[in-house]
DODO-265709 format. One line per field, with one value per residue (C-alpha): residue number from 0; residue in one letter; y, x, z. Coordinates in pm, 1 decimal. Each point is the difference from the previous one (the first is absolute). Example, Ala and Ser with C-alpha at 12.3 -4.5 7.8 and 13.67 -1.06 7.14 Angstrom:
REM residues 2
k 0 1
r a s
py -450.0 344.0
px 1230.0 137.0
pz 780.0 -66.0
REM end
This chain:
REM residues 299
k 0 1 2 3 4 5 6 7 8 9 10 11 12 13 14 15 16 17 18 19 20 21 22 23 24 25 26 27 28 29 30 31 32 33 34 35 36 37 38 39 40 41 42 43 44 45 46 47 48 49 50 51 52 53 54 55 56 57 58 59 60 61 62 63 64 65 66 67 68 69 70 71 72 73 74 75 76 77 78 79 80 81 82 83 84 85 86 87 88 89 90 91 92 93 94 95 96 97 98 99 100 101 102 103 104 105 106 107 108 109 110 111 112 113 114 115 116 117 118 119 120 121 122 123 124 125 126 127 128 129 130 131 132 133 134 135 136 137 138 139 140 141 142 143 144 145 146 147 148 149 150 151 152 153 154 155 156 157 158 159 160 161 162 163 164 165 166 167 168 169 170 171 172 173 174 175 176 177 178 179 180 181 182 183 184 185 186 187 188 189 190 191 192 193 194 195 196 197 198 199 200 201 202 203 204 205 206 207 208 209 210 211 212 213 214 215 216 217 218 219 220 221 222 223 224 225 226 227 228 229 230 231 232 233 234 235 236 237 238 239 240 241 242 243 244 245 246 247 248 249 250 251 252 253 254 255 256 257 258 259 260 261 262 263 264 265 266 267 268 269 270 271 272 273 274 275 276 277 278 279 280 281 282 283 284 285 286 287 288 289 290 291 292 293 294 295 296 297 298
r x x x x x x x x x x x x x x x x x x x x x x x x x x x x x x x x x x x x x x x x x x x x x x x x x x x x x x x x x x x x x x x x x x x x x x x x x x x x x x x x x x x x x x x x x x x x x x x x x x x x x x x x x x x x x x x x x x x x x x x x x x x x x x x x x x x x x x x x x x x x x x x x x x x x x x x x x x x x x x x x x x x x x x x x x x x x x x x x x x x x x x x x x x x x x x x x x x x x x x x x x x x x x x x x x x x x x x x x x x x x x x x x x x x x x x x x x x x x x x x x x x x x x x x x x x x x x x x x x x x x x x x x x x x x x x x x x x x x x x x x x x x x x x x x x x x x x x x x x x x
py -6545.7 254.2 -129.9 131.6 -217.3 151.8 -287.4 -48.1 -399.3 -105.3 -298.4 113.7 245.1 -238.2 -238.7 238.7 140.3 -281.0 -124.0 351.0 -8.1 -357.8 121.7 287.6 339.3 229.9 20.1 275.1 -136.6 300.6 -91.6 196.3 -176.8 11.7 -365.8 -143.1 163.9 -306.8 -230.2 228.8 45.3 -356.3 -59.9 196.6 296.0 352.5 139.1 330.2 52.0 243.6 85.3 24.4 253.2 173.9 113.4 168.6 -392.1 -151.6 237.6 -53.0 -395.7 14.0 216.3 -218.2 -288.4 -188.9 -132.0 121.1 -337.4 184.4 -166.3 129.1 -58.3 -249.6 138.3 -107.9 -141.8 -5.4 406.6 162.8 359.8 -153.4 144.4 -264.3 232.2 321.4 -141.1 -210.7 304.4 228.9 -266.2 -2.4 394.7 4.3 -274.7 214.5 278.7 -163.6 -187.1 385.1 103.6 -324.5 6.6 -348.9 -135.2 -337.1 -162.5 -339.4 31.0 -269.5 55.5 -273.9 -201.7 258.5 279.3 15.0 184.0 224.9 -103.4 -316.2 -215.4 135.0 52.3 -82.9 336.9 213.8 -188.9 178.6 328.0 -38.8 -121.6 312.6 210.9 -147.7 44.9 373.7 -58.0 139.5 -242.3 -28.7 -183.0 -352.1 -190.8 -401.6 -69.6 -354.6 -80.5 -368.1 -171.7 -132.4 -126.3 -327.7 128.5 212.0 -399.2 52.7 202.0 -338.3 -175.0 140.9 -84.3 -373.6 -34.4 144.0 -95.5 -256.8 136.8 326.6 256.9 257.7 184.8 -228.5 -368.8 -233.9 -206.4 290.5 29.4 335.8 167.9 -43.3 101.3 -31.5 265.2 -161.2 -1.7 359.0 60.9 -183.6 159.8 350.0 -92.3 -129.9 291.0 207.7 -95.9 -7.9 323.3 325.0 130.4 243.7 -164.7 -398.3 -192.8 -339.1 -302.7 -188.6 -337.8 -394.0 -206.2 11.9 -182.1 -32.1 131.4 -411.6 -142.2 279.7 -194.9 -356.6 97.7 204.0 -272.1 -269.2 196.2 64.3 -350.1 137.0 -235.8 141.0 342.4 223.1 338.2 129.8 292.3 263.8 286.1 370.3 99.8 -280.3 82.9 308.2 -15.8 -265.2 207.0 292.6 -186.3 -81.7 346.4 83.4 362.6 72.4 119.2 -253.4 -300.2 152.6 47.1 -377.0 -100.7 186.2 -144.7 -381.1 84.2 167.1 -331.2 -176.4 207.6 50.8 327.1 -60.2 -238.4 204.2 97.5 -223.3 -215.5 225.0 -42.2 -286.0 -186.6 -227.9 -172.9 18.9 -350.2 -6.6 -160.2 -33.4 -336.1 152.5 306.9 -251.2 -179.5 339.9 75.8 -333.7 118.1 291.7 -96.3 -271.7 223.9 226.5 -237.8
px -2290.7 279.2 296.8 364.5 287.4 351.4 272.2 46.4 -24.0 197.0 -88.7 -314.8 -81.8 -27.3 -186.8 -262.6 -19.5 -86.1 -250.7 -173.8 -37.2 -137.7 -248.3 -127.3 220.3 134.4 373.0 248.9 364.1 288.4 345.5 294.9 140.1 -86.0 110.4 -297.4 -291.2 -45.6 46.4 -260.1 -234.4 28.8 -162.0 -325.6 74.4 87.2 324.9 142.5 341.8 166.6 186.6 -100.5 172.0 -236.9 -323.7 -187.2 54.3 -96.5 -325.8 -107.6 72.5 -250.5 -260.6 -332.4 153.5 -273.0 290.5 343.8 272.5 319.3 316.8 365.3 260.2 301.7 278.6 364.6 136.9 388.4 -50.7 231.3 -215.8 -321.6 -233.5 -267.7 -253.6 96.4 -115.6 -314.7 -119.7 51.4 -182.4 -321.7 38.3 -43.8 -274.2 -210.5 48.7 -147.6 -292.8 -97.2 20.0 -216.5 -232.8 84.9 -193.8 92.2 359.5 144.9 356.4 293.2 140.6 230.6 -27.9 182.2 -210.3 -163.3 316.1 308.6 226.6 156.8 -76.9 330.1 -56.5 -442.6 -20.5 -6.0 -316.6 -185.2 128.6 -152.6 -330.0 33.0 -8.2 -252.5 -169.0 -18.8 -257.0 -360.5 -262.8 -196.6 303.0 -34.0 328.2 66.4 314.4 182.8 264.1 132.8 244.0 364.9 -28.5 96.2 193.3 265.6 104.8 190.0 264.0 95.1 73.2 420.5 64.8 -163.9 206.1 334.9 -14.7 -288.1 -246.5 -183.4 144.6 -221.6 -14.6 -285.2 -120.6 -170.7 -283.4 -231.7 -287.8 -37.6 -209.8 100.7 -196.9 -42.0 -32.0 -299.8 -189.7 117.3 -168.2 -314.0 -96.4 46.2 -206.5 -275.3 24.3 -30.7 -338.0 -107.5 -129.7 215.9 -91.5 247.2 382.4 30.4 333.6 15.3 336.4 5.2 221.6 10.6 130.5 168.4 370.4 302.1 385.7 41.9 -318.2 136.7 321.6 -139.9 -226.3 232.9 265.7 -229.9 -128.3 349.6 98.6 234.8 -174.5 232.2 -26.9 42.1 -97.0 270.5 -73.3 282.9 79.2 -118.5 316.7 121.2 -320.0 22.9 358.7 -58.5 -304.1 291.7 215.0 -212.2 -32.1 -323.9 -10.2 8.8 -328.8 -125.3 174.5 -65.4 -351.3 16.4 164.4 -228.0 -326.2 129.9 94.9 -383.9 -123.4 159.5 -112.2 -337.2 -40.5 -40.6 -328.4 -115.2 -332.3 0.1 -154.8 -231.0 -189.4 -237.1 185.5 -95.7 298.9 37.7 8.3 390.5 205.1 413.8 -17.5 -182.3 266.3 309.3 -109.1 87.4 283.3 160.5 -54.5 155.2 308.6 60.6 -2.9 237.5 256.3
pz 3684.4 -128.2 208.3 -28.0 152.6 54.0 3.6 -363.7 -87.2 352.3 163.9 119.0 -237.6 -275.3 132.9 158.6 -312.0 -159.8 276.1 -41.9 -373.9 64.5 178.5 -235.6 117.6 -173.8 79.8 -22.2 85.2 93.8 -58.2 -58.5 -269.9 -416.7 11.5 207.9 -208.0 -252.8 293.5 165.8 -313.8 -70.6 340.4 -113.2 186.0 -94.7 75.9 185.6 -13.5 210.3 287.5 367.6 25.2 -193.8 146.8 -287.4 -183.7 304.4 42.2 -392.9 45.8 291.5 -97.4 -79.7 170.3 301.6 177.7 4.3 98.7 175.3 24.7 50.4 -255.7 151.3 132.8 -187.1 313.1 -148.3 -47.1 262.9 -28.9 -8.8 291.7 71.2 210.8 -186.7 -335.1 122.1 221.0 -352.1 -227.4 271.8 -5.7 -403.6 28.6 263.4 -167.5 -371.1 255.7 64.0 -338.2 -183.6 274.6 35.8 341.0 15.2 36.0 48.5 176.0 -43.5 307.0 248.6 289.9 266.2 -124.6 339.4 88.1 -72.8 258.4 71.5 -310.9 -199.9 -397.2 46.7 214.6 -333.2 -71.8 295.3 -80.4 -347.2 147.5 218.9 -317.7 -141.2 334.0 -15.0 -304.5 47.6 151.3 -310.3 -140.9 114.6 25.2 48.6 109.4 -73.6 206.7 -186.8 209.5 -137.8 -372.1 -76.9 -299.1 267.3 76.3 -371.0 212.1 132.1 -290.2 -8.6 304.9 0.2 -344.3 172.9 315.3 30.0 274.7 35.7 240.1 150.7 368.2 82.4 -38.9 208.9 33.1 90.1 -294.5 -179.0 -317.8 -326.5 -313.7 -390.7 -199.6 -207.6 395.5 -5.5 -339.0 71.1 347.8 -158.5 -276.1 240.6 199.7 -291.3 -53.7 368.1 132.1 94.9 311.7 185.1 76.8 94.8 -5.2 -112.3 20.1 -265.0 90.1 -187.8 244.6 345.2 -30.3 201.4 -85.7 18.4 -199.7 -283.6 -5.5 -33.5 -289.9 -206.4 64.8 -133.6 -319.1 -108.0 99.9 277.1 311.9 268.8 -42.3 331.7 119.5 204.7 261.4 -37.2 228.9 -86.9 -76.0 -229.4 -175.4 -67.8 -106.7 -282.3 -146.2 16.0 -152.9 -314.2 -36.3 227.5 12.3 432.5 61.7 -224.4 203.9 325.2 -89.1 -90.2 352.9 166.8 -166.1 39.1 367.0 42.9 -118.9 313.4 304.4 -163.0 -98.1 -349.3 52.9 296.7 -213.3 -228.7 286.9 87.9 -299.8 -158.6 -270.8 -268.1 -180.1 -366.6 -225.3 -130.2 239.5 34.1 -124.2 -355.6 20.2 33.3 -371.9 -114.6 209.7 -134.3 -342.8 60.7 194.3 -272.1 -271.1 169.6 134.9
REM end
């Protein structure tokens, strides 16, 4: 199949990419930077670079393509006039808009846990106004939703506050299990899915392993030879003023507060329940050997 993947070489991009090509697709990477096109070319796929922004590049990039993978670009949270929802909800505009114009009919989505909602789940909630969007597309266009849960790789947040102050601080902890997920899980239920028939709109979580605030603690303290490590529960408000005070824009730390406090009264895994699950194969204790690698190197 003719498959076009927006993401650039991210951490799923690249590796779907790569499981794609494996498998015999032809593969047409977007990215908005000159930079990544040997990386991309290198891969075995063709490159399209452009802007998002830019629907006529976005309609050419998709024209011919049997699936169409949709994902937004990240959001610089340190950017005090960056608009979250605004620029999400105008990306999913442009990409409905080049859909109509290809006469693209299938589409993978790289949507979030707290998708299933716009209220209540703090910075995820622009996730279900872009599914909304796409939403409004025809019925012949068949959509599959992923919703992935937390990635293991938002743990390397941690890493200057277990160097400066020895623990990790967040507005929730405990011994109560939750979702986590690698990217390369991410990568290889889209590419599955991919090749599984289209038939009108389905929504699908993609998690690795369920873990606790605490059990996070014990194995990143053990892979970076740390053995007591702690994860402290912090109020709302001393949260939200230490992401402020590294420079947070606010509706970037409130959105954060708000998501980690959704994660505590439930809203945020209110659907995610409803659904059947299968866990993916990397687990924390595989994600820590690189997390240890990582902190080492940096500190």
């Amino acid at each position: 199949m003719n498959i076009v993947l927006t993401g650039s070489v991210g951490h799923i991009g690249k590796p779907l990419a790569q499981m794609l090509i494996k498998k015999g697709h032809s593969v047409t990477i977007i990215s908005s930077s000159t930079e990544r096109q040997s990386e991309i070319e290198a891969l075995g796929a063709k490159a399209a670079i452009g802007l998002f922004e830019d629907v006529e590049f976005l309609t050419a990039a998709f024209t011919g393509a049997d699936i169409v993978y949709l994902m937004k670009p990240p959001i610089d949270f340190f950017d005090q006039n960056s608009d979250e929802e605004a620029f999400w909800v105008k990306i999913a505009k442009n990409y409905v808009q080049a859909v109509l114009k290809s006469g693209v009919t299938k589409i993978v989505e790289l949507s979030s846990i707290g998708g299933h909602t716009a209220t209540g789940v703090g910075m995820l909630g622009a996730h279900h106004l872009v599914e909304q969007v796409l939403g409004e597309l025809p019925g012949n266009v068949s959509i599959k939703t992923m919703r992935p849960v937390g990635f293991y790789y938002n743990m390397m947040a941690f890493m200057p506050a277990i160097k400066n102050a020895g623990a990790i601080f967040q507005n929730y902890g405990g011994d109560e299990p939750e979702p986590w997920v690698s990217p390369l899980d991410i990568a290889e239920t889209i590419a599955e899915e991919m090749e599984a028939p289209f038939n009108g709109r389905s929504v699908r979580y993609i998690a690795s392993e369920d873990v606790s605030p605490n059990e996070v603690a014990v194995v990143l303290g053990a892979a970076i030879g740390k053995p007591d490590l702690k994860w402290v529960a912090i109020t709302n408000e001393q949260f939200f003023g230490n992401l402020m005070k590294v420079g947070f824009s606010e509706q970037a730390a409130k959105g954060l507060t708000e998501m980690n406090v959704s994660r505590v009264n439930g809203v945020l895994y209110e659907d995610y329940y409803k659904h059947p699950l299968i866990l993916g194969k990397v687990k924390l204790a595989d994600f820590a050997k690189e997390f240890a690698t990582i902190y080492h190197n940096k500190f």
